[in-house]
N, C-alpha and C positions, 0 to 999 in steps of 0.2 A: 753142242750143248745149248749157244744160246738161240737154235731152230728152235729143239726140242721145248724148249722151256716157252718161247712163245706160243709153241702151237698148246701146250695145255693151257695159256692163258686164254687163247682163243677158245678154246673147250670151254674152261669154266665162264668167260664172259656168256657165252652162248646161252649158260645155266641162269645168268646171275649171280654164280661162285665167284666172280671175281674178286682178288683179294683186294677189300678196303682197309684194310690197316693203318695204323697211326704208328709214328716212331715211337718207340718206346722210351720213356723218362721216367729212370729209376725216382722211386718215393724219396722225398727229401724229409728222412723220418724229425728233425729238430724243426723244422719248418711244422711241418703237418702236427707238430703236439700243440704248437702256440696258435692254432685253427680253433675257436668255438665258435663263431658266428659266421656260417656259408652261405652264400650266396645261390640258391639252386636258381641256376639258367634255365630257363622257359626249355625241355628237351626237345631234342629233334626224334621223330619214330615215325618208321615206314607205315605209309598208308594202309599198304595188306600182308597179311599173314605170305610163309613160302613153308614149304613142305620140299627141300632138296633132299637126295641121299650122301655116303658117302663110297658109292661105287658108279661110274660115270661109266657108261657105251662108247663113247668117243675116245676112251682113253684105245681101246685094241681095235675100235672100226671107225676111227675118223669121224671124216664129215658126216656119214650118215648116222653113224651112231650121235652124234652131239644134238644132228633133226630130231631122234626119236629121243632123247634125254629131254631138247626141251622140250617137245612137245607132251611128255609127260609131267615133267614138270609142272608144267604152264596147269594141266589138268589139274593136279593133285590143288596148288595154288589155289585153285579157281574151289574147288568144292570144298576147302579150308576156310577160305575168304566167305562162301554162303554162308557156312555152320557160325564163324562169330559174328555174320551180320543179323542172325535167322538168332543167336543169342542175346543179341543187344550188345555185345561185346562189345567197349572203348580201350584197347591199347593204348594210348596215348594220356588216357586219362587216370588208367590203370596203373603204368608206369610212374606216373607222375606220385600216384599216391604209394604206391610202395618205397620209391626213393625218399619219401618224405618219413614214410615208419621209417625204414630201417636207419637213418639218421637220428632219428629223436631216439632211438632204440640203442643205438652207439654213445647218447649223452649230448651231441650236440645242438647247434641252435638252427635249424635250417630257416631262411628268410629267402622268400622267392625273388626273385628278379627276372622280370618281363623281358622280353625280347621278340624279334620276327624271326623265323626261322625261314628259308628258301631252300633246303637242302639236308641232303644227313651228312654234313658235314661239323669239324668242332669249328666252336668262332676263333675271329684271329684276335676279336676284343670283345669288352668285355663294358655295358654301364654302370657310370661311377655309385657307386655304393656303400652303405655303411655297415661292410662283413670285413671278415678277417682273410676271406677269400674265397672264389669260385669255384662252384662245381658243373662241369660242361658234361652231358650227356647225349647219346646218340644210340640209337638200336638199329641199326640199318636192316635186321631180321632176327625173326623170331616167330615163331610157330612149333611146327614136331618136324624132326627130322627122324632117319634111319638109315641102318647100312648099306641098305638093299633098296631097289626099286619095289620088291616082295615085301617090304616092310620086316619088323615091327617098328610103328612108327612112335615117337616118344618129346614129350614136350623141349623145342631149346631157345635159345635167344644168344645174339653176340650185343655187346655194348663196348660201346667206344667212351673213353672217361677223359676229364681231366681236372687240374687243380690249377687254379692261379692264384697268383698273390695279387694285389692292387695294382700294387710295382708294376704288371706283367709277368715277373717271372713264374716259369712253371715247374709246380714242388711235386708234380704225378701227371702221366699221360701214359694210358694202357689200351690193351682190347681185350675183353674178353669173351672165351667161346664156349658155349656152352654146350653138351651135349650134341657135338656136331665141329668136321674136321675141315680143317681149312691149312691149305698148302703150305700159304705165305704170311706170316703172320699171324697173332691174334695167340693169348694163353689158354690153352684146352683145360676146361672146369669142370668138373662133375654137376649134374644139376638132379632134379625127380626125372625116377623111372617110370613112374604113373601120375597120369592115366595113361593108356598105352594103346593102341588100334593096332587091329592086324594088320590092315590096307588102308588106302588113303581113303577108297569108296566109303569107307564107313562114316567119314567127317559129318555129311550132313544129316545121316541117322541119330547120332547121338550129338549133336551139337551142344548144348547143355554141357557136355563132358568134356568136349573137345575145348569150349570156351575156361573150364576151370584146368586143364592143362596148358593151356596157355598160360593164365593169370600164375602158377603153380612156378612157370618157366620164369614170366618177368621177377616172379620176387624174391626167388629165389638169386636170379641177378642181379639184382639191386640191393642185396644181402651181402652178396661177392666182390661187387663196386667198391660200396661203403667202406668192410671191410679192409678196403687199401690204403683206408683215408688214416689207418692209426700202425 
């Protein structure tokens, strides 16, 4: 069993699927009401878009199938990556501002706080500030996934969350996944079914579209995040 379960690690690292998951820490609902002024941490978000499925080659042909998964992969990536740079797309910038509606949207007070980010990973601290507590963000992916290598392909995003207090202590730590499966880890969410492509080739034809399902993915996540804060 624990071959087996490495060699699909192996698989999915090969993809990029490898599971990033954060422990899970139930919402500390009495904590999280006496929260009005948060702290949004400077986020961490992957530099490019990924276009995975959730049916993998390597699971019934091995090694050769995990070459040709990534090597498709890698394709599908790459002509995602054109269409939001050929859109003007900022992810990062994007994200940033959805998480900011949908907080002022929930009633509270968001107040950014600056930080350097080196990773998508959460911080282990936190600068001292005058909130009631932080909000640590990370999207390690996000783009359109699908079941199939055949598509249909359809906007998603995972985010990794947390809540701290001043203290340090932590009142919330999740992951969630959006419209796209993940082994080990991480809560399966419903997100938009549109915009939709048949194949991944069509990314840089309609870029324009392909950039507002993206944006459709992030804020919709950032709707789901929030959401956990109450």
């Amino acid at each position: 069993m624990a071959r087996s379960r490495r060699g699909i690690l192996a698989a999915l690292a090969g993809l990029g699927l490898a599971a990033c998951g954060v422990e899970r820490i139930a919402q500390d609902r009495t904590a999280l009401r006496a929260v009005g002024r948060i702290g949004v941490v400077t986020p961490a978000v992957a530099d490019a878009p990924s276009a995975p499925t959730d049916l993998w080659l390597s699971v019934p042909f091995g090694h050769i199938g995990r070459f040709v998964d990534a090597a498709l992969k890698a394709e599908r990536d790459r002509l995602l990556a054109w269409a939001l740079v050929s859109a003007g797309y900022d992810a990062a910038a994007r994200w940033s501002e959805h998480l900011t509606a949908a907080l002022l949207a929930a009633g509270s007070q968001p107040l950014p706080v600056p930080v350097g980010r080196f990773g998508l990973d959460l911080l282990e601290a936190y600068p001292a500030a005058e909130v009631d507590a932080y909000l640590d963000t990370v999207v390690p992916e996000y783009g359109f996934s699908a079941g199939t290598p055949e598509g249909p392909f359809i906007p998603f995003g995972v985010v990794m969350m947390r809540v701290a207090l001043p203290d340090g202590r932590v009142v919330l730590q999740d992951q969630l996944v959006m419209n796209a499966f993940r082994l080990f880890g991480g809560e399966r969410i419903a997100g938009p079914g549109e915009p939709r492509f048949a194949t991944a080739e069509l990314f840089p034809y309609d870029f324009m579209r392909a950039a507002e399902g993206v944006d459709a993915a992030l804020a919709a996540l950032a709707r789901q995040a929030v959401a956990r804060l109450r």
